[in-house]
matplotlib code that plots the C-alpha trace (Angstrom):
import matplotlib.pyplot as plt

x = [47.2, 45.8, 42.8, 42.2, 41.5, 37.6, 36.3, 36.1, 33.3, 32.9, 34.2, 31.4, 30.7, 5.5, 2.0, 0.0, -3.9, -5.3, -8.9, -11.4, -11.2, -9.2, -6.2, -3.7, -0.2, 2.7, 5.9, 9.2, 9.8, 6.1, 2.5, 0.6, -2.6, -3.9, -7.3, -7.8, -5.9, -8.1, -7.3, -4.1, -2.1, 1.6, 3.7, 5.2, 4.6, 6.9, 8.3, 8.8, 10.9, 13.7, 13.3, 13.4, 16.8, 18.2, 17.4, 18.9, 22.2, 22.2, 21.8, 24.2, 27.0, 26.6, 25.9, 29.3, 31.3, 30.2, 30.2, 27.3, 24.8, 21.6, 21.5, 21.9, 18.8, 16.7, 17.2, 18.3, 16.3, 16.1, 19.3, 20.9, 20.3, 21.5, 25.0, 25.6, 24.8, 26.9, 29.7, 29.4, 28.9, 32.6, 34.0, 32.8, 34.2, 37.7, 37.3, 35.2, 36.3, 34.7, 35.8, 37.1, 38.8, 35.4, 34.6, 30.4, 28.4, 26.5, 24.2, 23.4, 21.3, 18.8, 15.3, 12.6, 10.8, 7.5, 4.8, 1.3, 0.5, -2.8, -2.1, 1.0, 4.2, 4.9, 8.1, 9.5, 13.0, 15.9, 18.0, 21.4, 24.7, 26.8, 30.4, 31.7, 32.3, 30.9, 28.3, 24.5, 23.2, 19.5, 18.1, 14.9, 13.0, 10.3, 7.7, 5.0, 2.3, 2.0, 3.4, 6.2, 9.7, 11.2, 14.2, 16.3, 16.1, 18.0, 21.4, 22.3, 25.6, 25.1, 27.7, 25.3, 25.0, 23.8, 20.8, 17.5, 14.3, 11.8, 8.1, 5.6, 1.8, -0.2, 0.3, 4.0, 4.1, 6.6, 4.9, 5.4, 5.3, 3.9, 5.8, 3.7, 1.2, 2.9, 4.0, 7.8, 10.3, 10.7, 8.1, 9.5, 8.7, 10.8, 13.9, 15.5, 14.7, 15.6, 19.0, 20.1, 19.0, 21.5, 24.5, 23.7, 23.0, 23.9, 21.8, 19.7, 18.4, 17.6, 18.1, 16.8, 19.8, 22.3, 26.5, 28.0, 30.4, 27.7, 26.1, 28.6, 31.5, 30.1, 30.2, 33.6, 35.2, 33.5, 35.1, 38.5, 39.3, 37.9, 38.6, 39.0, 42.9, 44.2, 44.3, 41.1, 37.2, 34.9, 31.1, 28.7, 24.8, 22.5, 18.5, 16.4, 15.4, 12.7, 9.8, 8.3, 11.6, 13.8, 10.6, 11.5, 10.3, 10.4, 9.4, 8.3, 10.7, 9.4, 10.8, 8.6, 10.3, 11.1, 13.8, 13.7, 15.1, 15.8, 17.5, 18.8, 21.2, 24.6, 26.8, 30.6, 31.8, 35.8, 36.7, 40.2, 42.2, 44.3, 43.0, 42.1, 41.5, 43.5, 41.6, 43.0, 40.1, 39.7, 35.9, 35.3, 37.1, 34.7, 31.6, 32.7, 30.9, 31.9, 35.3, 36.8, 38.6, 38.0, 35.7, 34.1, 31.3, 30.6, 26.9, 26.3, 23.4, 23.4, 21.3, 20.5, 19.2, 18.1, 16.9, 14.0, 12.5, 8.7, 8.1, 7.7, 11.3, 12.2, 15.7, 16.2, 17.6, 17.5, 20.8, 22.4, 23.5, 24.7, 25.0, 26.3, 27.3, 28.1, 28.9, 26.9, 27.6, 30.3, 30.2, 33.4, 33.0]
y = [18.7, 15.5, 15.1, 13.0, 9.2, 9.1, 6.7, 3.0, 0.6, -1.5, -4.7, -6.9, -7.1, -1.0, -1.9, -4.5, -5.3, -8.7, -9.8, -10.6, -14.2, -16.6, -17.4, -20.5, -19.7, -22.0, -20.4, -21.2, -20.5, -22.4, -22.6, -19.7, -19.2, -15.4, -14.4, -11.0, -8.0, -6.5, -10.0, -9.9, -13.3, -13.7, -12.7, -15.8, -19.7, -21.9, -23.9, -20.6, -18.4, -21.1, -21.9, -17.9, -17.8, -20.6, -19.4, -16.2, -17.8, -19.9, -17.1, -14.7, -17.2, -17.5, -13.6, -13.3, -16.0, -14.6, -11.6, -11.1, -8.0, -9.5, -12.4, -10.7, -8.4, -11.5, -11.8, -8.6, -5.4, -1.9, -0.5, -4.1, -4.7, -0.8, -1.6, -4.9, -4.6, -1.7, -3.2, -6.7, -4.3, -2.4, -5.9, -6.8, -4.4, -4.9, -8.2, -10.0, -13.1, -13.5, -14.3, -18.0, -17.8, -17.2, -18.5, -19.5, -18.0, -20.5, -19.7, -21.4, -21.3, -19.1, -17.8, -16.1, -12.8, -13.0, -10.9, -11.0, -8.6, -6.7, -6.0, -5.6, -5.8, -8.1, -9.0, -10.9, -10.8, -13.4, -13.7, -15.9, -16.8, -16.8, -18.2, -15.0, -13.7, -14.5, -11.3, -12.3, -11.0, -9.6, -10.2, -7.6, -10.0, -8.5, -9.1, -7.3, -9.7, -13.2, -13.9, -12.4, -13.9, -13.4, -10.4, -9.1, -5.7, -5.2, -6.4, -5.3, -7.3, -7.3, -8.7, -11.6, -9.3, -6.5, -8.5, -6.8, -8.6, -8.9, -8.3, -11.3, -11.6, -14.1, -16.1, -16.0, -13.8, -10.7, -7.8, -4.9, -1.4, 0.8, 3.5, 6.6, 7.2, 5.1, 5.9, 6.0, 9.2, 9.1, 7.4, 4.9, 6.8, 9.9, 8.8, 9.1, 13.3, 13.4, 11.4, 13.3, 16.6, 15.8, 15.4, 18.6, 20.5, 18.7, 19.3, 22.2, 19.6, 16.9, 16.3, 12.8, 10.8, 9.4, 10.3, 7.5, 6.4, 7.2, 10.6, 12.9, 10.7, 10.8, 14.6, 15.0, 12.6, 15.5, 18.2, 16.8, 14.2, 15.9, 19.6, 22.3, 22.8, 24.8, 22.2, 20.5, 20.9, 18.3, 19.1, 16.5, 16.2, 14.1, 13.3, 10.6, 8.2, 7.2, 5.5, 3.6, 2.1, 1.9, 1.1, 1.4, -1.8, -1.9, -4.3, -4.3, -4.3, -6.3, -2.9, -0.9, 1.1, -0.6, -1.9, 0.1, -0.5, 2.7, 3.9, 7.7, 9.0, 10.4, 12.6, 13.8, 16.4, 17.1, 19.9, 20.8, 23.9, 22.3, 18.9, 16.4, 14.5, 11.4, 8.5, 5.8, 3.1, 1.1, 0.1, 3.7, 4.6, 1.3, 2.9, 6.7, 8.8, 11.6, 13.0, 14.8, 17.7, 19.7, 17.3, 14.0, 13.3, 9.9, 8.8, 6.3, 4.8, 3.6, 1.3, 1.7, -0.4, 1.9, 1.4, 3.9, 4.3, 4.8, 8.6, 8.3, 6.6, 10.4, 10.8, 7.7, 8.6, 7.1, 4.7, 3.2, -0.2, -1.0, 1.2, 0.2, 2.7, 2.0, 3.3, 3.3, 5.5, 8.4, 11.1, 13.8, 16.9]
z = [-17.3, -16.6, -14.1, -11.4, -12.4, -12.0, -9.5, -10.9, -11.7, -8.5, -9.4, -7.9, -8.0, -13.8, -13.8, -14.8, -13.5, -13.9, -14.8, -11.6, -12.4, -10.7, -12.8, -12.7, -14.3, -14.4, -15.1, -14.7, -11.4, -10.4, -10.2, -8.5, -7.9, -8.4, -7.2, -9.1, -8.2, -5.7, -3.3, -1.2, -1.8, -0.9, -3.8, -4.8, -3.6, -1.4, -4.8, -6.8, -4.6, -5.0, -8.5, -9.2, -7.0, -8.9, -11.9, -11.3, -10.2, -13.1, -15.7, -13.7, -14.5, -17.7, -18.2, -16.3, -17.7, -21.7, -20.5, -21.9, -20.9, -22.8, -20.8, -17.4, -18.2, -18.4, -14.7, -13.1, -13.5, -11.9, -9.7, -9.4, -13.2, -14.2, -12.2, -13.5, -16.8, -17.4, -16.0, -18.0, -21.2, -20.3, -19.6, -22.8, -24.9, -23.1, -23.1, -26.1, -25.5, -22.2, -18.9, -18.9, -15.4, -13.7, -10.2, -10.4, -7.7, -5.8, -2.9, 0.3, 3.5, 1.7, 3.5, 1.8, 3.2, 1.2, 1.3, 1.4, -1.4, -3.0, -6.6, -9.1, -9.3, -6.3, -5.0, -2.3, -0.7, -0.8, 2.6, 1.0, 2.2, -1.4, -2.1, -2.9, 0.3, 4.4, 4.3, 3.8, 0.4, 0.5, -3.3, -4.5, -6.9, -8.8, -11.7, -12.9, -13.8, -13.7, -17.3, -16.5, -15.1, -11.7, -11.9, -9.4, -8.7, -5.6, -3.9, -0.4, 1.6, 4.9, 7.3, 9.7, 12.8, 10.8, 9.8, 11.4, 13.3, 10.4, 11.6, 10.5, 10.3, 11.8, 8.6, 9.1, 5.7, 5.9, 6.3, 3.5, 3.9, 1.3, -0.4, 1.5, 4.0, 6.7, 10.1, 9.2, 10.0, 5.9, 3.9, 1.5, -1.3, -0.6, 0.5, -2.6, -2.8, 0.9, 0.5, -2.4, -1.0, 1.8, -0.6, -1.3, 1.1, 4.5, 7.2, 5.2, 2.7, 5.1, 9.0, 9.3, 8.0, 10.9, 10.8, 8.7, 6.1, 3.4, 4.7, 6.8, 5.7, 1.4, 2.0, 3.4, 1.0, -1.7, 0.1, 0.7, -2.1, -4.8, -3.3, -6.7, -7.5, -10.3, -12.8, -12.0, -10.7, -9.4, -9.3, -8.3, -8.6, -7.3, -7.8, -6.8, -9.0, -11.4, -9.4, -11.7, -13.8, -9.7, -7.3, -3.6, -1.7, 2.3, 5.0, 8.9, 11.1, 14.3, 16.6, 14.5, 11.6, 8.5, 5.9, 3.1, -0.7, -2.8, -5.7, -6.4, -9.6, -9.3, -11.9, -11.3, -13.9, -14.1, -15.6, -16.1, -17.4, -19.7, -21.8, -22.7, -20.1, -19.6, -18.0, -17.2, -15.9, -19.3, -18.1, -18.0, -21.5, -22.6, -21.5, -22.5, -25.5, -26.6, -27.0, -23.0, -24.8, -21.4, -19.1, -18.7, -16.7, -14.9, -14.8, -11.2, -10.3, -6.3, -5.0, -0.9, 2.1, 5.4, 8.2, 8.8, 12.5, 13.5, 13.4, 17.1, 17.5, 19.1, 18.3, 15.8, 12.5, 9.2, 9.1, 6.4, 6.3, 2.4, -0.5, -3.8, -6.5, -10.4, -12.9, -16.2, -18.8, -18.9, -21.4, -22.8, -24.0]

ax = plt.figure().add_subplot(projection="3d")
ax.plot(x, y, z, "-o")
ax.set_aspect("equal")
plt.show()
């Protein structure tokens, strides 16, 4: 029998220290003064936020228009980086020629969320309108020492009214959260077990995530679309991710609770009585190993924005506002 088509790529589309010593680096994206990592400075200066976001839309173009995965990883890193070079790698193979008929993305109307930040990595966060679509893209970067190059490590599409009130200081800097410790519903830092408990176990594993398309509505699209028949069974698993290599990242929201950034892993396992299994997506036959006598598994990585409320928000619940899912590798057996 042949099983249900697995779900398709998405089409769209750490630590360093630093001597005590007052360094001066210029890089490609700018100069920056860094005053030892014990001093807090904002993450990046007023020239180099746009020269890192123009650098990354330059290289994305030509990653996308080659088709080429190497050059995408010198600009994208983490969940963003994960997602997109696995799908650039499956386009490859399918298409080794490269993508001639590609539209370049261009951004516009951009503003920066920097913060002031004690240590490594730092990171800062790109607020874009893009010619893709009318949505405002929020852009992760990230770089773990001063040497190294500005990479993006998030996306998140917001549509304009979803954008939240960002908190300031009293230097007009963003103000960052950190990753536990914090006055939040869900620290930072554990949203990733929490979420993934949910998929799991609804309620039981968590109670702080808010009814939408991408808690209640993720599970009951398990339960019904992929419900077991007698020619084929769906199991699913979920973890959070890796800390260090998929770093969460959040900011102050001005009504109190924050925006936070996180990644978490995904497997689906199809299993039917009679193979092989026929699939039909050629980006997933492009990134499959393995041989799916019996099953094949799809491996996802999702990147997340939320919006977490101030533990004493009584009654506020963790919403979602973007999640994007892709694929990565896929395995038969």
């Amino acid at each position: 029998m042949t099983a249900r088509a697995p779900l398709p790529i998405r089409p769209r589309r750490r630590l360093s220290s630093l001597a005590a010593l007052a360094l001066l680096a210029c890089t490609a994206t700018g100069c920056v003064t860094v005053h030892g990592a014990d001093a807090v400075v904002p993450a990046v200066g007023k020239a180099g936020a746009p020269a890192a976001l123009d650098h990354f839309a330059q290289v994305v173009n030509d990653a996308d228009s080659k088709l080429d995965p190497s050059l995408n990883a010198q600009v994208e890193t983490g969940a963003l980086g994960a997602i997109d070079g696995a799908g650039i790698k499956a386009r490859h193979v399918n298409s080794p020629s490269g993508n001639p008929g590609y539209q370049p993305l261009r951004f516009s109307d951009t503003r920066f969320l920097i913060p002031r930040e004690r240590g490594w990595p730092k990171w800062f966060v790109a607020d874009t309108a893009n010619s893709r679509d009318r949505d405002r893209w929020l852009l992760v970067f990230t770089r773990d020492s001063v040497k190294d190059a500005w990479r993006a490590s998030y996306l998140s599409v917001l549509a304009p009214g979803q954008l939240p009130d960002f908190a300031t200081d009293g230097q007009g800097y963003a103000v960052p959260v950190p990753v536990g410790g914090t006055d939040l519903l869900v620290q930072p830092g554990e949203l990733g077990a929490r979420y993934t408990a949910y998929l799991q176990q609804g309620d039981k594993g968590s109670t702080a995530f808010a009814q939408g398309s991408q808690t209640s509505g993720l599970r009951a699209q398990r339960r019904t679309q992929y419900a077991p028949t007698s020619q084929v069974v769906t199991q699913f698993a979920d973890e959070p991710a890796d800390p260090v290599q998929y770093a969460p990242v959040a900011l102050r929201l001005r009504e109190g609770g924050a925006l936070v950034f996180f990644t978490t892993r995904h497997e689906m396992k199809q299993t039917v009585t009679k193979g092989p299994v026929v699939i039909k997506d050629p980006n997933v036959n492009a990134l499959l190993t393995g041989t799916p006598n019996r099953s094949v598994t799809l491996y996802k990585v999702a990147e997340q924005v939320v919006k977490v409320p101030a533990r004493s928000d009584t009654g506020a619940k963790v919403v979602f506002l973007n999640r994007i899912e892709g694929l990565v590798s896929a395995s038969g057996a």
